[in-house]
C-alpha distance (Angstrom), angle and dihedral (degrees) to the residues before:
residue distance angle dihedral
X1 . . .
X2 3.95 . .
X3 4.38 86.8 .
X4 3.77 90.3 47.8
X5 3.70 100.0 51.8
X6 3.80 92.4 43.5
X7 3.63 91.9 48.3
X8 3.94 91.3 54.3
X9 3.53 93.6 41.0
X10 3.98 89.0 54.7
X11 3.76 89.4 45.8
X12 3.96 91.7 57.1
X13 3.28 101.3 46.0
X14 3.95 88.2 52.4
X15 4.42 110.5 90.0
X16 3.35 123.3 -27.7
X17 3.86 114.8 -18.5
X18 3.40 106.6 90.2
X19 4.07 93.4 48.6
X20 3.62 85.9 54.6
X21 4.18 95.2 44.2
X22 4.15 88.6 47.1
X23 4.01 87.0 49.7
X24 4.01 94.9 49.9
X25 4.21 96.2 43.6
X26 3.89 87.1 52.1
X27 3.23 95.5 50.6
X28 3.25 92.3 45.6
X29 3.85 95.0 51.0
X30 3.81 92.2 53.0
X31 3.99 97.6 48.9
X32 4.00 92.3 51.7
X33 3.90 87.3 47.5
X34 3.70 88.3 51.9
X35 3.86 90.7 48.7
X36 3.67 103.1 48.4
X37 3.99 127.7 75.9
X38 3.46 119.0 -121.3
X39 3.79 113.7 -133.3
X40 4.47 109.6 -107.8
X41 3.33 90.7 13.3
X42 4.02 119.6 110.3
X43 3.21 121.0 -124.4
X44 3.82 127.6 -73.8
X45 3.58 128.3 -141.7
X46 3.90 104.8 -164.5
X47 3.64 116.4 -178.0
X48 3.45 114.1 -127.8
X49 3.82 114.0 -94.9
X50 3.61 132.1 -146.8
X51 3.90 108.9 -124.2
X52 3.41 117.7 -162.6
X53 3.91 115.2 -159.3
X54 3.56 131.3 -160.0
X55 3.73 135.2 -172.4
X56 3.93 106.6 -134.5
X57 3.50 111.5 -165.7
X58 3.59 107.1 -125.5
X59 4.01 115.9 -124.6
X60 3.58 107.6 -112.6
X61 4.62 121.2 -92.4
X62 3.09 87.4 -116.3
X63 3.97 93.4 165.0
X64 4.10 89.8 29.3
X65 4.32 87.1 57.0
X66 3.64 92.7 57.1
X67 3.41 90.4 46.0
X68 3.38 97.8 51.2
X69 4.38 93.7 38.1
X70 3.78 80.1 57.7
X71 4.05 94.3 52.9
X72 3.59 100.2 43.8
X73 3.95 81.5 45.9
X74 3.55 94.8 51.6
X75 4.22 85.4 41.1
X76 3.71 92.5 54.5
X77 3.87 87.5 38.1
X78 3.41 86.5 56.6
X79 3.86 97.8 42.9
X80 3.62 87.1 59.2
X81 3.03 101.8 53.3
X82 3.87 92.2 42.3
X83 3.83 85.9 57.1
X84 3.83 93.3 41.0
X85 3.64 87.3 59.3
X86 3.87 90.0 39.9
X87 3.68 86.5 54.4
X88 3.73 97.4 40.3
X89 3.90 84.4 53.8
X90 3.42 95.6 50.4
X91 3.67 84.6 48.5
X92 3.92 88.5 50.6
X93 3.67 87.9 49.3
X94 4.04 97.5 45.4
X95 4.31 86.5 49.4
X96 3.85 90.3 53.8
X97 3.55 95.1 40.2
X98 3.78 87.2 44.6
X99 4.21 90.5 46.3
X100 3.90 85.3 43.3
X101 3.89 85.2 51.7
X102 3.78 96.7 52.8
X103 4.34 89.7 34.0
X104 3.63 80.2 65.6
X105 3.76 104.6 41.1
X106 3.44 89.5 47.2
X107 3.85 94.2 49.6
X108 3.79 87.2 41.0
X109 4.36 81.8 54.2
X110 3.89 82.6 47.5
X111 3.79 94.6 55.2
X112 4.11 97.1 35.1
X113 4.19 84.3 52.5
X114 3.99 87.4 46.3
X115 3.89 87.5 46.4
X116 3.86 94.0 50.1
X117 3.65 98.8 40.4
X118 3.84 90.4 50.2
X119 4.05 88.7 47.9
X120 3.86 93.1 46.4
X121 4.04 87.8 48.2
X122 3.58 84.8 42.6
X123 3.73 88.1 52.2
X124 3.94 95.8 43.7
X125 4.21 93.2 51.4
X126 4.17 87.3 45.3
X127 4.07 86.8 49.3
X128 3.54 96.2 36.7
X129 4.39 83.4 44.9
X130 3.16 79.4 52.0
X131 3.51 111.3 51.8
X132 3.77 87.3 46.2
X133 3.32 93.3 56.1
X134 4.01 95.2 46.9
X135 4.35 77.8 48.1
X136 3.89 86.1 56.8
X137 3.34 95.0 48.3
X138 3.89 101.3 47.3
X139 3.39 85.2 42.9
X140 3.87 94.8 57.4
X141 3.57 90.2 37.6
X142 3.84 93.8 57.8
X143 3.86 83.9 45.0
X144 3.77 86.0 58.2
X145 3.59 100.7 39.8
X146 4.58 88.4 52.1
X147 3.87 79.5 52.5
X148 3.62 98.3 59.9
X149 3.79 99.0 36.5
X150 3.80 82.3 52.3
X151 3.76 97.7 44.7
X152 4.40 84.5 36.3
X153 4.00 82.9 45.9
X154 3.95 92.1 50.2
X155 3.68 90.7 40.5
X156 3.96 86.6 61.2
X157 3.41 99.5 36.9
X158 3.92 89.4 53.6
X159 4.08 93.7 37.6
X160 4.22 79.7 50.9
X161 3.25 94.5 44.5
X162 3.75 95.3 43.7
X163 3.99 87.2 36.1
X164 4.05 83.7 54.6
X165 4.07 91.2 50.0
X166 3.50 88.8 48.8
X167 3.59 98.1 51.5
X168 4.19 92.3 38.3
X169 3.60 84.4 53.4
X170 4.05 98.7 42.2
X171 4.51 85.4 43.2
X172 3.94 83.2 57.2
X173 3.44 100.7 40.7
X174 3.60 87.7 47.9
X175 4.14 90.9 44.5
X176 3.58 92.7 48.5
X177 4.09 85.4 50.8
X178 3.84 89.9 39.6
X179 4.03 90.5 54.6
X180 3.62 91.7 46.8
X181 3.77 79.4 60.4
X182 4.06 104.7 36.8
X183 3.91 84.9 47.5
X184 4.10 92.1 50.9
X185 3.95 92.4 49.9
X186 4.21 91.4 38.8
X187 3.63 84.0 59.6
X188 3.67 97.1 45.1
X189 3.81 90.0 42.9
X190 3.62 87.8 51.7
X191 3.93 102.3 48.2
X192 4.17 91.5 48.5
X193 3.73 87.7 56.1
X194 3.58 95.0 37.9
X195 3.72 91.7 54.1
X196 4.00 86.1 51.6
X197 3.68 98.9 53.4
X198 3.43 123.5 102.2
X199 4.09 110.8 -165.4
X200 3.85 104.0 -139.8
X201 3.98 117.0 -135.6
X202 4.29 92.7 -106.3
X203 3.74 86.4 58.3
X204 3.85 111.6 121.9
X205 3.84 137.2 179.8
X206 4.02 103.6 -105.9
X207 3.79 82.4 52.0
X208 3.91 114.3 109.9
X209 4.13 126.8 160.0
X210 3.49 124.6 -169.4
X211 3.43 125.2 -155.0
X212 3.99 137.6 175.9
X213 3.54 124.7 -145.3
X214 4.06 133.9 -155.4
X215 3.74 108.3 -139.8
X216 3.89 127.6 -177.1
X217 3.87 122.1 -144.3
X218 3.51 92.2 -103.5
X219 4.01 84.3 56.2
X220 4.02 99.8 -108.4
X221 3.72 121.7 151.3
X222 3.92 108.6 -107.6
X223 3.74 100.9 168.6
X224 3.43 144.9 -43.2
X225 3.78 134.6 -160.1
X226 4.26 127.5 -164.0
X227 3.92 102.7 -115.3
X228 3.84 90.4 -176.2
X229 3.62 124.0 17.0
X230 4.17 120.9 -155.3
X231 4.05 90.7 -139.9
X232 3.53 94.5 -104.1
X233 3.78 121.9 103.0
X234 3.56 92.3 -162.9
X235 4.01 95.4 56.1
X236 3.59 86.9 46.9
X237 3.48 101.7 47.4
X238 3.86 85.3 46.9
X239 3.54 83.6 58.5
X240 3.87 108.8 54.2
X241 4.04 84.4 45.1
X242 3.68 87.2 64.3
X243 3.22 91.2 53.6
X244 3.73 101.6 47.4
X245 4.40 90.0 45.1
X246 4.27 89.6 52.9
X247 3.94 97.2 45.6
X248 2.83 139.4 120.3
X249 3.54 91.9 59.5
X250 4.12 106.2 -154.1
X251 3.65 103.1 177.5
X252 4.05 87.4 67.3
X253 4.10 81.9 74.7
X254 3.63 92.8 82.8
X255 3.44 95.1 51.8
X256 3.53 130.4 122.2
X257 4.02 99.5 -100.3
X258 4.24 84.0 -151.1
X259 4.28 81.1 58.4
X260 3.94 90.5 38.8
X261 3.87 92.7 49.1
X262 3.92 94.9 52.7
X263 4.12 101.8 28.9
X264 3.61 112.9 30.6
X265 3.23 118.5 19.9
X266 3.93 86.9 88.1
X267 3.87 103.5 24.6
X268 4.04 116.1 172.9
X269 4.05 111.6 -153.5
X270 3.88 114.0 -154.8
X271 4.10 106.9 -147.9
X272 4.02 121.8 -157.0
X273 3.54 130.2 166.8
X274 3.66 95.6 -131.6
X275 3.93 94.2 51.3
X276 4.14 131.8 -11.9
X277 4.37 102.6 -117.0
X278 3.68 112.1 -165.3
């Protein structure tokens, strides 16, 4: 508003306006004075008067101009600066509010670096927890699993063990039974081929023969063979005839073929003259 009026003020006091504004508001002024009654006073009858006017050109404000070139100089002067200073202000302001802007970025960086470091250490101790934990539990597991292959391991050893006693108790059980057996058939074997020998004359004490025999289930002579001869033909000869006269042995039919298979299917028969020793 300031600018505007000292602009127009600068513009009318420049050639010829203001001579001819002064001119018209005195002219004015004296024809309204001329028109109006003054209070007391008696009336006036003025005679209408020629007036002659004239525009005089004014002579030229010299002085006044260069006055008023050095106030709107020192105004805009003055206005510069005022908006230099506005403008180095706003300046001012934009730097600090650009230095506030980055201040708080860069604290905002701060705390978002704090935050992410403090999650990834957060992180590491849960994973590391973690880990330790899993650790543990392997660890406890594997303790668990030596304790059942040692208790499973025990568990055999004694079921093997036990399973061992059983069976060394059940194999002599069934030995002492199987003996009772072996020793009823070796003394039937025994008396048939005793009651078939005939002891020739040469025969003698110190003689023995031993001879083994090849016997089938059903109790049939398959063989035999003298394993240790007493030195005299006759005795052994004597022998082997025995043999020959008692088979086949039938009563080796009932049998137990388990008893068969380990005692008689090879039998060896010790002969003596003073007795006949299976």
């Amino acid at each position: 508003m300031t600018t505007r009026f000292k602009q127009f003020s600068s513009r009318l006091f420049r050639g010829y306006g203001f001579p001819v504004v002064a001119s018209l508001f005195i002219h004015g002024v004296m024809f309204g004075l001329m028109i109006v009654k003054w209070p007391g006073s008696p009336p006036l009858t003025v005679s209408p008067a020629s007036i002659k006017a004239t525009v005089v050109p004014p002579s030229k404000p010299v002085v006044r101009e260069v006055e008023d070139k050095a106030a709107i100089e020192q105004a805009r002067k003055a206005e510069q600066e005022k908006q230099k200073a506005e403008q180095e202000k706003a300046q001012r302001q934009q730097e600090q509010q650009r230095k506030a802007r980055e201040e708080a970025e860069r604290q905002k960086q701060i705390a978002l670096k704090k935050k992410q470091e403090a999650e990834a250490k957060k992180a590491a101790e849960d994973a590391r927890r973690k880990e330790q934990e899993r650790q543990q539990a392997l660890a406890k597991e594997r303790q668990a699993q030596q304790k059942r292959e040692q208790d499973a391991l025990k568990k055999k050893l004694a079921d093997e063990q036990a399973a061992r006693e059983q069976k060394a108790l059940a194999e002599a059980e069934q030995a002492a039974e199987d003996a009772v057996e072996v020793s009823q058939y070796s003394r039937m074997l025994t008396e048939l081929v005793s009651q078939t020998w005939n002891r020739p004359l040469s025969a003698r004490n110190s003689m023995v023969t031993e001879i083994e025999i090849r016997l089938s289930p059903f109790g049939q002579l398959q063989g035999y063979k003298i394993i240790k001869g007493s030195g005299n033909d006759a005795f052994d000869r004597s022998v082997v005839q025995a043999i020959k006269l008692a088979a086949p042995f039938v009563e080796l039919k009932s049998m137990d073929r388990r008893i068969f298979d380990r005692y008689f299917r090879r039998v060896t028969i010790r002969f003596s003259p003073e007795d006949l020793v299976r």
